[in-house]
OpenMM code with the backbone's topology and positions (N, CA, C; nanometers):
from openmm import Vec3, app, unit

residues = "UNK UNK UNK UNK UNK UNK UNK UNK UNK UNK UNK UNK UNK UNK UNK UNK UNK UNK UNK UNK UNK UNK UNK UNK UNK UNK UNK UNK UNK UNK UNK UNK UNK UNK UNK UNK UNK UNK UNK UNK UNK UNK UNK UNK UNK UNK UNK UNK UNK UNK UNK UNK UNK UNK UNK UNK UNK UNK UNK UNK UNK UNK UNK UNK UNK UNK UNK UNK UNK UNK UNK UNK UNK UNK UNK UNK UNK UNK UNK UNK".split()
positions = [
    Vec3(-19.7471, 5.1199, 21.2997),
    Vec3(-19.7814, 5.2059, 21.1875),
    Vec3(-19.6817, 5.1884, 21.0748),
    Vec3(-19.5189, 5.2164, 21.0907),
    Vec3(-19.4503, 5.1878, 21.0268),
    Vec3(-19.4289, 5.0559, 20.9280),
    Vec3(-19.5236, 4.9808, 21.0072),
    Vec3(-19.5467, 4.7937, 20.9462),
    Vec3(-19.6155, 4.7966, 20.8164),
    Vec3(-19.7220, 4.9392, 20.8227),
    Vec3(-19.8243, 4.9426, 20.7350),
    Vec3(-19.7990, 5.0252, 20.6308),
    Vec3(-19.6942, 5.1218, 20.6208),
    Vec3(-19.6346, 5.1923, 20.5102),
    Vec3(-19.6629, 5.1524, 20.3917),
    Vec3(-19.6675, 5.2643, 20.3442),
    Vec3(-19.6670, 5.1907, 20.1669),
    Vec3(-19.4973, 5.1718, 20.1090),
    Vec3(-19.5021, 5.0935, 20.0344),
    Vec3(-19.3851, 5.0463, 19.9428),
    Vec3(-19.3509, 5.1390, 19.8540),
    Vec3(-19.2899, 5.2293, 19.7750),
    Vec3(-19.2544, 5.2861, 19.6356),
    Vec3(-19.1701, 5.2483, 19.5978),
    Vec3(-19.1665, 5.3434, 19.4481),
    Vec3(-19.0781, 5.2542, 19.3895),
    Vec3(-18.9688, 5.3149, 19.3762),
    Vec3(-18.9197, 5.3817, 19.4751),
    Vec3(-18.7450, 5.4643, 19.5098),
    Vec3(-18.7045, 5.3380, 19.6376),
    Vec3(-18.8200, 5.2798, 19.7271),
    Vec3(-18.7962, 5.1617, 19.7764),
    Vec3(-18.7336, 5.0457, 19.7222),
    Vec3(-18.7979, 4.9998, 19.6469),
    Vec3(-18.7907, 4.8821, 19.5137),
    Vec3(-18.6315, 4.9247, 19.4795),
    Vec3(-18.6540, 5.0283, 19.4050),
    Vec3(-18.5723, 5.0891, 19.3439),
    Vec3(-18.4076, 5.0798, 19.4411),
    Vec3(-18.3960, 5.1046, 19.5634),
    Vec3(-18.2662, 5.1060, 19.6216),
    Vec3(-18.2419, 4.9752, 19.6276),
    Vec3(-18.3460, 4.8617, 19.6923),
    Vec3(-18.2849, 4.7384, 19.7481),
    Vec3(-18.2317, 4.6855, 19.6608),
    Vec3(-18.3144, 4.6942, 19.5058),
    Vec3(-18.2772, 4.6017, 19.3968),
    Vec3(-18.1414, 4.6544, 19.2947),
    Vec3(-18.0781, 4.7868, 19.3342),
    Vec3(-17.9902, 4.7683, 19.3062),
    Vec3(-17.8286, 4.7407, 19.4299),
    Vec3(-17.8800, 4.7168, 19.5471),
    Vec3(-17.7677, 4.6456, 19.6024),
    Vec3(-17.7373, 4.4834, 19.5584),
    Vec3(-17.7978, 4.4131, 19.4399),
    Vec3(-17.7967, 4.2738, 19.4219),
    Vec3(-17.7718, 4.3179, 19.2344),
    Vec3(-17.6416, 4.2417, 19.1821),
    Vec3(-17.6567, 4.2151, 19.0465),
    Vec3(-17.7396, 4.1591, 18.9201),
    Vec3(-17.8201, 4.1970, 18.8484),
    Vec3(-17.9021, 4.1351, 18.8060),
    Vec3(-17.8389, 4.1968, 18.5996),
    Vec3(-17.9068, 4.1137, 18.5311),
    Vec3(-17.9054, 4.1482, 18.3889),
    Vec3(-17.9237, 4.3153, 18.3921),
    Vec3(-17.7972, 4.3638, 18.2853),
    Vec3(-17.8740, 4.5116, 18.2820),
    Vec3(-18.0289, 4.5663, 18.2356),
    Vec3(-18.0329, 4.6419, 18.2876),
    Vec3(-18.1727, 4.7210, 18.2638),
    Vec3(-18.2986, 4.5912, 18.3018),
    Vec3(-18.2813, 4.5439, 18.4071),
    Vec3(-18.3685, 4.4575, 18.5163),
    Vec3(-18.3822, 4.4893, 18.6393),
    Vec3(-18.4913, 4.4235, 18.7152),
    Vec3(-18.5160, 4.4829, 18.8009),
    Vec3(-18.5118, 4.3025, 18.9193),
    Vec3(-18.4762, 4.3241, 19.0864),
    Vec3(-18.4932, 4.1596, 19.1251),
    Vec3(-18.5930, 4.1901, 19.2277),
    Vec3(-18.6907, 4.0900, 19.2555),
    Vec3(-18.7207, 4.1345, 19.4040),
    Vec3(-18.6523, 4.0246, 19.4764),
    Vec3(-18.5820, 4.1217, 19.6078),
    Vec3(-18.5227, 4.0607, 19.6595),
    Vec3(-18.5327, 3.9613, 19.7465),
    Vec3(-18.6928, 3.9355, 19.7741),
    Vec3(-18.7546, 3.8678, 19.8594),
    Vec3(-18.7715, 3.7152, 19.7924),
    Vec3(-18.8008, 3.7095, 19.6701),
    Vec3(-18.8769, 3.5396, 19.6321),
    Vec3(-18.7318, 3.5642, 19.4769),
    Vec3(-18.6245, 3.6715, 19.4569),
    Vec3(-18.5519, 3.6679, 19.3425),
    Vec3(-18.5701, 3.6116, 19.2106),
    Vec3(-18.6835, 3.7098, 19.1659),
    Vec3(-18.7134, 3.6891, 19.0297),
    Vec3(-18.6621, 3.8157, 18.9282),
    Vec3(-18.6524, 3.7956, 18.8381),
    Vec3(-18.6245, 3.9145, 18.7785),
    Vec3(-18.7197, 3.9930, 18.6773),
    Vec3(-18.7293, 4.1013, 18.6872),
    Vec3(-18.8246, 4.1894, 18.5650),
    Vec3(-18.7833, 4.2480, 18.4781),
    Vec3(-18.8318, 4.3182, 18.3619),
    Vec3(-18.7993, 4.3927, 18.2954),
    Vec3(-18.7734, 4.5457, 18.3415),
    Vec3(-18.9649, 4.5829, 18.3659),
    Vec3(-18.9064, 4.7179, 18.4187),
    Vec3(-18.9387, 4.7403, 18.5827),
    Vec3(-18.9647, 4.8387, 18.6672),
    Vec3(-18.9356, 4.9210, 18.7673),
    Vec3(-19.1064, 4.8486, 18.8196),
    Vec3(-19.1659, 4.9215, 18.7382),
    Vec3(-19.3362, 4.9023, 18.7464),
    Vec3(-19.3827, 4.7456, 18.7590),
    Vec3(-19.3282, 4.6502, 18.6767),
    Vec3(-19.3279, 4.5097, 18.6675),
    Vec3(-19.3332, 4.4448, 18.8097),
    Vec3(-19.1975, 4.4882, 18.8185),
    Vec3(-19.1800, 4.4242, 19.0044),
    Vec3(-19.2124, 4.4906, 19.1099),
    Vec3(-19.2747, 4.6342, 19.1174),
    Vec3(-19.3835, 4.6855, 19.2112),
    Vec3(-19.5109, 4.6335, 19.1911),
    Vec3(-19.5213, 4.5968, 19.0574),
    Vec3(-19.6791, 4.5385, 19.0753),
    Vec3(-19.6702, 4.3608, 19.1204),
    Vec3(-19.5537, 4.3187, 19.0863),
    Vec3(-19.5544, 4.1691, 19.1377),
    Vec3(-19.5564, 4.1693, 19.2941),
    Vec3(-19.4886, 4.2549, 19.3512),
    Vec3(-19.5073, 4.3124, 19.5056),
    Vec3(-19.5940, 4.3036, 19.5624),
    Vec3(-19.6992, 4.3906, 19.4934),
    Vec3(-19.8000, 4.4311, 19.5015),
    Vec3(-19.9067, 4.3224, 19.5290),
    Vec3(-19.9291, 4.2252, 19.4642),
    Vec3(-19.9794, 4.1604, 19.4211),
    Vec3(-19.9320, 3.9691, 19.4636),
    Vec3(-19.8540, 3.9734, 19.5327),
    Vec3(-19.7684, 3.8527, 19.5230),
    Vec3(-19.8448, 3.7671, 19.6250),
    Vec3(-19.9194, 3.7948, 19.7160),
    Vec3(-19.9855, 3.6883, 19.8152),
    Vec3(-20.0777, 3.6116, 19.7238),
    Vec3(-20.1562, 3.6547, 19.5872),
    Vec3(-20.1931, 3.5986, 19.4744),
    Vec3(-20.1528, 3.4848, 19.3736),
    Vec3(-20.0082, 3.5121, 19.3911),
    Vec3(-19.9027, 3.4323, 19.3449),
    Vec3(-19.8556, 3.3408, 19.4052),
    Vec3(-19.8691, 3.3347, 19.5328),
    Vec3(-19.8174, 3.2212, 19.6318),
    Vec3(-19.7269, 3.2877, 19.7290),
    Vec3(-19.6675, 3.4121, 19.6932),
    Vec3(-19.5328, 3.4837, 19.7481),
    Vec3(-19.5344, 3.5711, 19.8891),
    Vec3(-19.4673, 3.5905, 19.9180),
    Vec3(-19.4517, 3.6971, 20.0767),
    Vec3(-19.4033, 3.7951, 20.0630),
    Vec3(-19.3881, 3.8135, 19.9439),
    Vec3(-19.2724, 3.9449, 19.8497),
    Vec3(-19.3320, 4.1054, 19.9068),
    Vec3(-19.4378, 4.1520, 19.9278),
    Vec3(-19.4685, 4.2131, 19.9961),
    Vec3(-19.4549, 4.2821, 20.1687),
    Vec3(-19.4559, 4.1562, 20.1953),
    Vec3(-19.4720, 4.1088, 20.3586),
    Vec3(-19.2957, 4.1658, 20.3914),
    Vec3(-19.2167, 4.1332, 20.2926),
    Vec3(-19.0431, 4.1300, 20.3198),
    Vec3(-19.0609, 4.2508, 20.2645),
    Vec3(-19.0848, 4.3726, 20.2129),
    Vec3(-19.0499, 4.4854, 20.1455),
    Vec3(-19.1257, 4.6009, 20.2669),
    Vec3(-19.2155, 4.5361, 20.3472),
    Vec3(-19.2717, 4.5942, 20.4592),
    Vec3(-19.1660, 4.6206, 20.5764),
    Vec3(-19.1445, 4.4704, 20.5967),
    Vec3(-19.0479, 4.4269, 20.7065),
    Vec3(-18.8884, 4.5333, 20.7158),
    Vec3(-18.8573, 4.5485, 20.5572),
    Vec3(-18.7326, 4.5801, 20.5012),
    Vec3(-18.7493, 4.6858, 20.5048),
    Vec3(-18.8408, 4.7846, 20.5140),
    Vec3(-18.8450, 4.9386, 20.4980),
    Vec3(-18.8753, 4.9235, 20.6498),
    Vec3(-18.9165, 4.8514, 20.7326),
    Vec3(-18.9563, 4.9385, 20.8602),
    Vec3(-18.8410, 4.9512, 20.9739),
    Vec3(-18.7596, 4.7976, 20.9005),
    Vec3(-18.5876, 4.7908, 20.9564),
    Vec3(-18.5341, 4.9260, 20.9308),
    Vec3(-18.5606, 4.9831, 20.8019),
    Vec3(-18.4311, 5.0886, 20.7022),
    Vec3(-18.4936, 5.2026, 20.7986),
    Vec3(-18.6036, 5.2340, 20.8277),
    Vec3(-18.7055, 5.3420, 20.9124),
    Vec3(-18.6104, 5.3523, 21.0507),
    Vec3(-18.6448, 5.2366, 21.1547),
    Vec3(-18.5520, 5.2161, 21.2581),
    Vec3(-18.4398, 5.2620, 21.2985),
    Vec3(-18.3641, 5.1981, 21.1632),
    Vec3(-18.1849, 5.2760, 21.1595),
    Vec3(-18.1548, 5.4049, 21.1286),
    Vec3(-18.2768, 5.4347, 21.0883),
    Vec3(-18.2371, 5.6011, 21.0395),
    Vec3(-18.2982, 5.7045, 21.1513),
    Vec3(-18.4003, 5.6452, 21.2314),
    Vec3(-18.4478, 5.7137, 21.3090),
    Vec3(-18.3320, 5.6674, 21.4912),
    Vec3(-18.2888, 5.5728, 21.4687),
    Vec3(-18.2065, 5.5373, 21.5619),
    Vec3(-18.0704, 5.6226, 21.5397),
    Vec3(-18.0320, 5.6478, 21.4114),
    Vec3(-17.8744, 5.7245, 21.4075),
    Vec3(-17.8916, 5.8685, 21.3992),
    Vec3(-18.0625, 5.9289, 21.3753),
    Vec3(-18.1075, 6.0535, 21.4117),
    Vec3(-18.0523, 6.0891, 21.5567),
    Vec3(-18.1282, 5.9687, 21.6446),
    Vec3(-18.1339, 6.0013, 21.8252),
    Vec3(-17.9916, 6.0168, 21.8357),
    Vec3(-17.9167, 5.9398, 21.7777),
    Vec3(-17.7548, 5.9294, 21.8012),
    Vec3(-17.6619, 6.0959, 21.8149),
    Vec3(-17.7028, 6.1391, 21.6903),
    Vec3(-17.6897, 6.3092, 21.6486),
    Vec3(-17.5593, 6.3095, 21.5809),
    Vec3(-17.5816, 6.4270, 21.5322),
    Vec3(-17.4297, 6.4257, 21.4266),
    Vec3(-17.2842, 6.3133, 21.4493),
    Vec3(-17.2165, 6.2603, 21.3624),
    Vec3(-17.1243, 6.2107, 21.4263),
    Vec3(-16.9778, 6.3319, 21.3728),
    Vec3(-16.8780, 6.3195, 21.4228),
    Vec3(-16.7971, 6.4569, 21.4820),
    Vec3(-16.6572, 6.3207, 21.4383),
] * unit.nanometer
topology = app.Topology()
chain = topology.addChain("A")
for resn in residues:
    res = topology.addResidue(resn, chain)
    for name in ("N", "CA", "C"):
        topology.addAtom(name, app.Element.getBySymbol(name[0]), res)
Protein backbone atom coordinates (compact mmCIF):
# COMPACT_ATOMS: atom_id res chain seq x y z
CA UNK A 1 0.00 0.00 0.00
CA UNK A 2 2.67 2.28 1.12
CA UNK A 3 4.34 1.63 -2.61
CA UNK A 4 1.19 3.30 -3.91
CA UNK A 5 1.07 6.58 -1.89
CA UNK A 6 0.75 9.66 -3.41
CA UNK A 7 3.80 12.03 -3.74
CA UNK A 8 3.26 15.90 -2.44
CA UNK A 9 4.79 18.52 -2.62
CA UNK A 10 6.12 18.88 1.25
CA UNK A 11 7.66 15.41 -0.21
CA UNK A 12 9.38 17.04 -3.23
CA UNK A 13 9.76 19.77 -1.15
CA UNK A 14 12.13 18.04 1.78
CA UNK A 15 14.29 15.76 -0.52
CA UNK A 16 15.11 18.63 -2.83
CA UNK A 17 16.31 20.68 -0.34
CA UNK A 18 18.89 18.17 1.16
CA UNK A 19 20.92 18.68 -2.41
CA UNK A 20 22.29 22.33 -3.50
CA UNK A 21 20.81 23.69 -6.40
CA UNK A 22 20.60 27.56 -7.93
CA UNK A 23 18.57 29.68 -5.52
CA UNK A 24 14.92 29.69 -5.75
CA UNK A 25 15.08 26.09 -7.80
CA UNK A 26 13.84 23.16 -7.35
CA UNK A 27 16.10 19.30 -8.32
CA UNK A 28 14.53 16.07 -8.71
CA UNK A 29 16.61 14.01 -7.15
CA UNK A 30 16.03 11.01 -9.09
CA UNK A 31 17.05 11.84 -13.05
CA UNK A 32 18.74 15.72 -11.40
CA UNK A 33 17.26 18.25 -13.37
CA UNK A 34 16.50 21.45 -12.19
CA UNK A 35 13.18 23.70 -12.14
CA UNK A 36 12.05 26.84 -11.56
CA UNK A 37 9.23 26.36 -9.32
CA UNK A 38 7.82 23.66 -6.65
CA UNK A 39 4.79 22.77 -9.13
CA UNK A 40 7.27 22.38 -12.25
CA UNK A 41 9.04 19.41 -10.74
CA UNK A 42 5.87 17.74 -9.18
CA UNK A 43 4.44 17.80 -12.45
CA UNK A 44 7.72 16.48 -14.20
CA UNK A 45 7.29 13.62 -11.47
CA UNK A 46 4.26 13.25 -12.27
CA UNK A 47 4.51 12.75 -15.57
CA UNK A 48 8.09 11.46 -16.23
CA UNK A 49 7.48 7.73 -17.52
CA UNK A 50 6.33 10.08 -20.67
CA UNK A 51 9.61 11.54 -20.74
CA UNK A 52 11.65 8.50 -20.69
CA UNK A 53 12.28 8.92 -16.72
CA UNK A 54 11.68 6.72 -13.43
CA UNK A 55 11.49 9.99 -11.49
CA UNK A 56 8.32 8.91 -10.08
CA UNK A 57 9.03 5.26 -9.46
CA UNK A 58 12.25 6.78 -7.03
CA UNK A 59 9.95 9.40 -5.15
CA UNK A 60 7.62 6.25 -4.40
CA UNK A 61 10.47 4.06 -3.40
CA UNK A 62 11.94 7.21 -1.29
CA UNK A 63 8.84 7.99 0.67
CA UNK A 64 8.05 4.36 1.44
CA UNK A 65 11.88 4.00 2.82
CA UNK A 66 11.20 7.61 4.90
CA UNK A 67 7.53 5.70 6.01
CA UNK A 68 9.59 2.54 7.29
CA UNK A 69 12.08 4.56 9.42
CA UNK A 70 9.62 6.48 11.03
CA UNK A 71 7.34 3.78 11.70
CA UNK A 72 10.39 1.55 12.76
CA UNK A 73 11.79 4.37 15.40
CA UNK A 74 7.92 4.69 16.50
CA UNK A 75 8.14 0.66 17.57
CA UNK A 76 11.55 1.64 19.09
CA UNK A 77 9.67 4.32 21.64
CA UNK A 78 10.94 7.37 23.10
CA UNK A 79 14.66 7.54 23.26
CA UNK A 80 15.72 8.58 27.12
Amino acid sequence: ASSRASITGQDIFTTSQQQPVPQHSYKCMSCCRTFPTLWSVRNHIQHSSEEGYSCKEYYRKLKALSEKRHKKGEAAGPRV
